[in-house]
C-alpha positions in Angstrom: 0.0 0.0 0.0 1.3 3.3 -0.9 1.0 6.0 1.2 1.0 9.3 -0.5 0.9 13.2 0.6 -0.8 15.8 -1.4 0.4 19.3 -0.2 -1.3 21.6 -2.2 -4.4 23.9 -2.4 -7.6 22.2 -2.0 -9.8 25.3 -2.9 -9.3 25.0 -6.2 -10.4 21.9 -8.9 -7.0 21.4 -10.3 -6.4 20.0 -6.7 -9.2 17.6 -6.7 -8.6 16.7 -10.6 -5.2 15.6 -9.6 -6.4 13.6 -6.7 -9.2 12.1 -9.2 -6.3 10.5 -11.4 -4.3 9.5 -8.8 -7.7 7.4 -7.2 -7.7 5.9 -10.6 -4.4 4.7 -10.9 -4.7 3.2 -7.5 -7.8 1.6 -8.7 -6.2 0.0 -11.3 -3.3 -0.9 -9.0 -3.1 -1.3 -5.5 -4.6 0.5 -3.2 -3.7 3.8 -1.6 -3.5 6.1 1.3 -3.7 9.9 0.6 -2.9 12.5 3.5 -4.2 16.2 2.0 -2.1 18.5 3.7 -3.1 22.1 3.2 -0.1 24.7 2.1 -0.8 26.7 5.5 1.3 23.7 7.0 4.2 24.4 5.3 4.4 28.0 5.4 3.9 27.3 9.5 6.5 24.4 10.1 8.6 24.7 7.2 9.8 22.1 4.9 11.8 20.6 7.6 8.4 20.5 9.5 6.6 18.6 6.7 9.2 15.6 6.4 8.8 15.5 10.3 4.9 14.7 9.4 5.7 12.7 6.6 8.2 10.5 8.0 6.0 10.2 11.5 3.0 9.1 8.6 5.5 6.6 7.0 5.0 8.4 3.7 5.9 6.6 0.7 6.0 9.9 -1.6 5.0 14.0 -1.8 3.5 15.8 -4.4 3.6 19.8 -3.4 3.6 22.7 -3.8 7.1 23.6 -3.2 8.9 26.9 -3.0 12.3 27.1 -5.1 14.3 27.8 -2.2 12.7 24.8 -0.5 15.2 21.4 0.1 13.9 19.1 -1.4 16.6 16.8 -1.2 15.4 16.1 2.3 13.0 13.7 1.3 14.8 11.7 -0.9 17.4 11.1 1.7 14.8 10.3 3.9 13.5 7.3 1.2 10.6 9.4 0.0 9.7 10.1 -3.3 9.3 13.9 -3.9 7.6 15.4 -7.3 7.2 19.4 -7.2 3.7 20.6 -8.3 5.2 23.3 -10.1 4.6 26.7 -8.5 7.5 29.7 -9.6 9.6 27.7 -11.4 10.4 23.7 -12.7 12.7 21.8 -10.0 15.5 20.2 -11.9 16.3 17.7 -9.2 12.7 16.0 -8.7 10.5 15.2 -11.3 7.7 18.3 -12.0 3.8 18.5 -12.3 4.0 20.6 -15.1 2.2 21.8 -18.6 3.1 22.8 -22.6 2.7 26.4 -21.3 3.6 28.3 -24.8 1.3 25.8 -26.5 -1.7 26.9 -24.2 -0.8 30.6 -25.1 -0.7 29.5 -28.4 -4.0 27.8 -28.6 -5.5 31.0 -27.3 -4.2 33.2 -29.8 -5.4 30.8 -32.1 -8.8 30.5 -30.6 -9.1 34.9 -30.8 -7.3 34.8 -34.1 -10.6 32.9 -35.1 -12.8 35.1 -33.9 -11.2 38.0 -36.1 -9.4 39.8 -33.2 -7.0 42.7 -34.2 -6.0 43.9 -30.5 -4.8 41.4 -28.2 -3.8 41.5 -23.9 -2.3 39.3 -21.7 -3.1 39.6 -17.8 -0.5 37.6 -15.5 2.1 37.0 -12.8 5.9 38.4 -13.1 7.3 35.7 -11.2 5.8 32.4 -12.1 7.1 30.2 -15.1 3.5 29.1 -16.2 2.6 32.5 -16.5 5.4 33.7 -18.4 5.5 30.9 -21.2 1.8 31.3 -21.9 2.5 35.1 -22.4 5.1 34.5 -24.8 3.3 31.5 -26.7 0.3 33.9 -26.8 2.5 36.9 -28.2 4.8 34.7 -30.6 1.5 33.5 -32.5 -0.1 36.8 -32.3 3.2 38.1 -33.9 3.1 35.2 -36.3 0.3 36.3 -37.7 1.1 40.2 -38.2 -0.5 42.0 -35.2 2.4 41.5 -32.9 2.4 45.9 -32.2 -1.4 45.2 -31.7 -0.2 43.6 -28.0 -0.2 44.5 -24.4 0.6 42.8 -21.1 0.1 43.4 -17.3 2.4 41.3 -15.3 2.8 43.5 -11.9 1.3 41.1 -9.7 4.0 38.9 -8.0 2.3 35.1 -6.9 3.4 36.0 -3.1 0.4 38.4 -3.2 -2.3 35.7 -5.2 -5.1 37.4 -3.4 -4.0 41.2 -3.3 -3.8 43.5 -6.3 -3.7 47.5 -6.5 -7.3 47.8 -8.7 -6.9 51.9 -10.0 -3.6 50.6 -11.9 -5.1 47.4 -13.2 -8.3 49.1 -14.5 -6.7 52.1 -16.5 -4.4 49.9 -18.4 -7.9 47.9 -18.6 -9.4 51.2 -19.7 -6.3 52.1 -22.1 -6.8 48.8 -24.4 -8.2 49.6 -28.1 -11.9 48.1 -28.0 -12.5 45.3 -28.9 -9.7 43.1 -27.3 -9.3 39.8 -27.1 -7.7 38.9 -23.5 -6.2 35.9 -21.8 -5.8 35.3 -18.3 -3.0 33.1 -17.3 -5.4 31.1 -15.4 -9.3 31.5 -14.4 -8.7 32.9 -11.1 -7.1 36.1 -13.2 -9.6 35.9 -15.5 -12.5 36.0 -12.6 -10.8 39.0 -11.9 -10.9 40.8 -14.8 -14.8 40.3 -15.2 -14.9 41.8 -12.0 -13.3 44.7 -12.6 -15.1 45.2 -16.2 -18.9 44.6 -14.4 -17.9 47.2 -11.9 -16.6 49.7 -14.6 -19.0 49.0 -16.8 -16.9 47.7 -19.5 -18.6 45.1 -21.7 -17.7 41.8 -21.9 -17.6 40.5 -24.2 -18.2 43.5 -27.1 -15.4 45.7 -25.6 -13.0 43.1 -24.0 -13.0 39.2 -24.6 -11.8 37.5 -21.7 -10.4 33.5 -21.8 -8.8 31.9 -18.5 -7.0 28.5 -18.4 -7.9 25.3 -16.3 -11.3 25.4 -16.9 -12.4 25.3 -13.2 -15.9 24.8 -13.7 -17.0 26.3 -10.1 -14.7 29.9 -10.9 -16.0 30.3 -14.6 -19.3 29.8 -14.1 -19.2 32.3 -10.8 -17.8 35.1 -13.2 -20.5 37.1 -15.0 -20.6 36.6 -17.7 -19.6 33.4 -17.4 -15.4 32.7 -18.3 -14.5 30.7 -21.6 -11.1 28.7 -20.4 -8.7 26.1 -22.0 -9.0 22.6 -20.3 -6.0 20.5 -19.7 -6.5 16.9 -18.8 -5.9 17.0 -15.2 -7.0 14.0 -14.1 -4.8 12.4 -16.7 -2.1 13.9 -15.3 -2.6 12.5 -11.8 -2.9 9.4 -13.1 0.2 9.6 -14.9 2.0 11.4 -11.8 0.8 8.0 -9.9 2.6 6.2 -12.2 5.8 7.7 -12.0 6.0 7.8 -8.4 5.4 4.0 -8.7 8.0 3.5 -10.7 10.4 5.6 -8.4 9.5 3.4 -5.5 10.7 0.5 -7.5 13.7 1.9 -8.9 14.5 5.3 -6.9 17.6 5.5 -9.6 15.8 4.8 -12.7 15.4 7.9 -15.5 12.6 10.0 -15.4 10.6 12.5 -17.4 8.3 15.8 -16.0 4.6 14.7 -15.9 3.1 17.3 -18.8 -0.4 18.6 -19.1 -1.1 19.3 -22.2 -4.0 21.9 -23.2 -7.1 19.9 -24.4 -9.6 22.6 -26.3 -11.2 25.7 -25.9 -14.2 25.7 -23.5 -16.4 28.3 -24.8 -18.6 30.5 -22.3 -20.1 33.8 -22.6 -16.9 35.9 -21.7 -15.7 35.2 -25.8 -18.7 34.7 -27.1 -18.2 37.7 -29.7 -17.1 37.9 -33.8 -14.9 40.8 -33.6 -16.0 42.8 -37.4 -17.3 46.0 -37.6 -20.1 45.0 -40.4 -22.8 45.0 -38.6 -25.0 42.8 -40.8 -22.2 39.9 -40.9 -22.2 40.4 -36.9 -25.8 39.7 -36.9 -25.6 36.5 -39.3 -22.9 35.3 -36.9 -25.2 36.0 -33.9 -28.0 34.1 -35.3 -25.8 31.4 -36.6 -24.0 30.9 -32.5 -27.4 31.1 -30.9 -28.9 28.8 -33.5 -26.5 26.3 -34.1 -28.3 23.1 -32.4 -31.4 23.9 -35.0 -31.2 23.0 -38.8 -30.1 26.3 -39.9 -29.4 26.9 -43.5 -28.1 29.7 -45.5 -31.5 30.5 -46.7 -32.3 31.2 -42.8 -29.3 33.7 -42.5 -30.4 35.6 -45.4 -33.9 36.5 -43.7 -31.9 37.9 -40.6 -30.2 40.8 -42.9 -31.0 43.3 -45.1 -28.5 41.5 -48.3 -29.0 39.3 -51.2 -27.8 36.2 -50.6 -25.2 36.2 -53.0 -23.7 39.7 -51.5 -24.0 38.3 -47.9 -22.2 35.3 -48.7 -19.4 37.1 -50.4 -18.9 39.4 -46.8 -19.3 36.4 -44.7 -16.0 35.1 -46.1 -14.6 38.7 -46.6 -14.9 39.1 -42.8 -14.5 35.1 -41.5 -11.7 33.5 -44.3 -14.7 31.0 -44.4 -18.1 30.4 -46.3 -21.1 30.1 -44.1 -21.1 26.7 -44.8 -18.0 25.7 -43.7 -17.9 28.3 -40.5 -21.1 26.5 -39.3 -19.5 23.2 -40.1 -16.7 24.4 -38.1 -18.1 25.2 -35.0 -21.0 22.5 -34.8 -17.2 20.5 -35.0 -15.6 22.2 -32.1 -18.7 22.2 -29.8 -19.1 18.5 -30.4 -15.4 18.2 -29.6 -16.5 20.2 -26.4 -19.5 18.0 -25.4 -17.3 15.1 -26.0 -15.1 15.7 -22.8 -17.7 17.1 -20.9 -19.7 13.9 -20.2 -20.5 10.1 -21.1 -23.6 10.3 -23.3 -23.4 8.0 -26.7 -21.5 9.7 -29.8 -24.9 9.8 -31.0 -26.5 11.7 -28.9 -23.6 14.5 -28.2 -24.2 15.2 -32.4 -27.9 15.8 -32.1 -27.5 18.7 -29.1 -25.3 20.7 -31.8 -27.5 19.8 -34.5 -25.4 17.0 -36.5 -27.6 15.0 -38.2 -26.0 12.8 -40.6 -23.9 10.3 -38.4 -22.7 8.5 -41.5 -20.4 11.9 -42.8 -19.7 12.5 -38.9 -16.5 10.5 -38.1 -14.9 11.6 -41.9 -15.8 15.5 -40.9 -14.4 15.5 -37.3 -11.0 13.4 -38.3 -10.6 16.1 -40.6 -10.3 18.5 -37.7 -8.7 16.8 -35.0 -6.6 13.6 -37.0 -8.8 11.1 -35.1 -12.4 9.6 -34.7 -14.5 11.3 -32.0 -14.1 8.4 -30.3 -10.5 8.1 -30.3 -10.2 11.9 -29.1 -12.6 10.8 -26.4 -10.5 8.1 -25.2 -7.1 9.5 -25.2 -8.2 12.9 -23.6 -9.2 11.0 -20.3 -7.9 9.5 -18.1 -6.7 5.7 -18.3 -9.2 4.8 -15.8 -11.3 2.6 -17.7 -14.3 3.5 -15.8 -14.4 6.6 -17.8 -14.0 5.9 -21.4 -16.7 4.9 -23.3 
């Protein structure tokens, strides 16, 4: 039986995601004990104080939140297995908890870039690596694509202060940004924050600022108003995986290992970026109708009563303004929600098509390996965890 020690913040899902994949693995395996320690023990007792617990506990292994300055080296001359639940920075003398930071930047950039954003912010931590490499893989595709000048960052905050910030200096740079921007939050508890700020000041989200978080902590989105779009990593996978290293550590404390990397999963789309950034009105009414609309069976013939244009001159804007015909664009997203209501529960294949109105199941598999390289089922499967109980 393997006795393990989570010391790390319990107030937030990522916490309890991790723990999730970790019960799996144990599922699968033997059976194990889990001590959650809360970070206030640390900061009282010290690191020293925590190996005192944890060798008291007989601990097999420690997955924490560790500060950099923290010796870590203590547990593993004590015989137990230490893996860092990256906070500031990556350890690189214990495996880390970490994530393809610049590729969840990236995938948000993407994600605006869609959406026809010109203007683009980024709203983080100075101090804290995950931070940082989402900036820059938010900012290097951004730049990519030509609007790299069209960029501005606030990073004042250091992570010491998670729950302070000065608000007059947040909310004029806020209030200095070119409307509409497209905004990401290094994570959703930044995000939440900016909402805040905006509802207060009475700047609208999403028309005049867009506003996407990462983690997708279901409980923090959906308490901002409106309620915060955010990337999901596969968490739980991630414990699972962290499970399995710390497994194979206990077995072979000397044998190689690699850093346990989330990886971001898709775009969960909420109200906060719920917005086509174009200044023709009439194709921002066609794309309105088309989002609230898309679990119907809309055609372009529908579209064309919403506006005041001939078909022929409405479809030639639509792709002016979106790179795509209306076709494809509803294609498009009917494909990405799918791919959203995939993750987000067990109901048949089936099923998940009908609530974003696909109807023909035959051209369904062809269409979505077209997007994402692999069946829906297959993208169901390997974006969950191993635990068998939750594939279908």
């Amino acid at each position: 039986m393997i006795r393990l020690i989570l010391l790390t913040d319990f107030t937030e899902s990522f916490s309890y995601n991790l723990l999730k994949g970790v019960l799996a693995y144990s599922k699968s395996h033997e059976p194990w004990v889990v001590c959650r320690m809360p970070p206030s023990y640390k900061r009282t007792y010290g690191i020293e104080g925590v190996l005192k617990w944890a060798k008291s506990w007989q601990a097999d292994a420690i997955i924490g939140q560790f500060d950099n300055d923290d010796n870590v080296d203590l547990f593993r001359q004590n015989g137990i297995i230490a893996v860092a639940q990256d906070y500031k920075a990556r350890f690189s003398n214990i495996p880390n908890i970490t994530g393809d930071y610049r590729n969840t930047g990236k995938m948000a950039a993407e994600f605006f870039l869609s959406k026809g954003f010109q203007h683009f912010a980024f709203y983080g931590y100075r101090d804290a690596v995950w931070s940082q490499e989402r900036c820059e893989g938010f900012y290097e595709c951004i730049a990519a694509h030509g609007f790299g000048s069209n960029f501005s960052s606030y990073q004042e905050q250091s992570l010491d202060d998670l729950w302070f910030y000065e608000a007059p200096p947040l909310l004029n740079w806020l209030q200095s940004l070119p409307q509409p921007t497209a905004l990401m939050a290094c994570d959703d508890n930044q995000g939440n924050r900016i909402t805040e700020i905006c509802k207060v000041n009475n700047i609208r989200v999403p028309e005049k600022i867009a506003i996407l978080g990462v983690d997708n902590d279901e409980i923090i989105c959906n308490l901002s108003d409106p309620p915060l779009s955010s990337i999901n990593h596969n968490i739980v996978r991630g414990g699972f995986e962290a499970a399995e290293l710390i497994e194979q550590l206990l077995n072979d404390e000397e044998s190689t290992y690699q850093d346990v990397v989330l990886r971001p999963v898709n775009v969960v789309n909420r109200l906060s970026t719920d917005f086509y950034s174009t200044t023709d009105v009439h194709i921002h009414t066609a794309l309105k109708y088309i989002h609230q609309n898309l679990s119907n069976d809309i055609s372009v013939s529908d579209i064309v009563k919403e506006v005041p244009l001939s078909r022929r001159l409405l479809e030639m804007r639509f792709k002016e303004v979106t790179k795509q015909s209306i076709h494809k664009y509803i294609l498009s997203l009917r494909m990405e929600r799918f791919a959203q209501l995939l993750l987000a529960g067990n109901d048949p294949i089936a099923d998940v098509a009908a609530q974003v109105g696909i109807t023909n199941l035959k051209n369904l598999s062809r269409q979505f390996k077209a997007l994402k390289n692999m069946s829906p089922n297959e993208y169901r499967k390997k974006n969950r965890t191993k635990d068998r109980n939750h594939e279908s």
